[in-house]
C-alpha positions, 0 to 999 in steps of 0.5 A, a space after each residue: 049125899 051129904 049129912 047135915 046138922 040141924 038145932 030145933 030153937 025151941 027145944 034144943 034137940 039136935 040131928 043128923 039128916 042124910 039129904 040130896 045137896 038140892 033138896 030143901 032145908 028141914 023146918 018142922 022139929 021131929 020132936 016137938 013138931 014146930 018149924 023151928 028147925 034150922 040148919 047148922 054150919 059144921 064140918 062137912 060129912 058125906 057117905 060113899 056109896 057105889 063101886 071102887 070104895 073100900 068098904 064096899 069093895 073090900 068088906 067080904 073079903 081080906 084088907 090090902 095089906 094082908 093080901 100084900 103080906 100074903 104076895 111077898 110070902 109066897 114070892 119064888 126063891 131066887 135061882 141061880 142064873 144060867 149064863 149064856 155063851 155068845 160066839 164073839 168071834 162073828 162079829 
């Protein structure tokens, strides 16, 4: 759902509404109960809300780059390779 920013005319209050894309503009002023609210042209905000998203996701629990640094610690210490005899005479 997006945040909209709406301007009362009368008396000058600004807010923030978080409403559905299809719902319909506010009018009545909060503070000064007068429909003189109207809605502002500004940069677009959202919330992400549901599964896959960082901060749901990720908020219990440790931020990728730390579970990565963690993984590269913990990698096993190259060991030397054994080397394999092939009988070459068979072919």
């Amino acid at each position: 759902m997006p945040l909209y920013e709406y301007k009362c005319s009368r008396c000058k209050k600004k807010y923030e509404f978080l409403e559905k894309i299809t719902g319909e503009p506010k009018t009545i002023c909060p503070h000064c109960q007068k429909p003189t609210l109207k809605r502002q042209i500004s940069l677009a905000g959202f919330k992400l809300k549901g599964s896959g998203w960082y901060e749901t996701d990720f908020k219990d629990q440790k931020k990728p780059e730390t579970m990565k640094k963690e993984a590269d610690n913990k990698k096993p210490e190259k060991t030397e390779k054994t080397k394999i005899k092939t009988d070459d005479s068979k072919k």
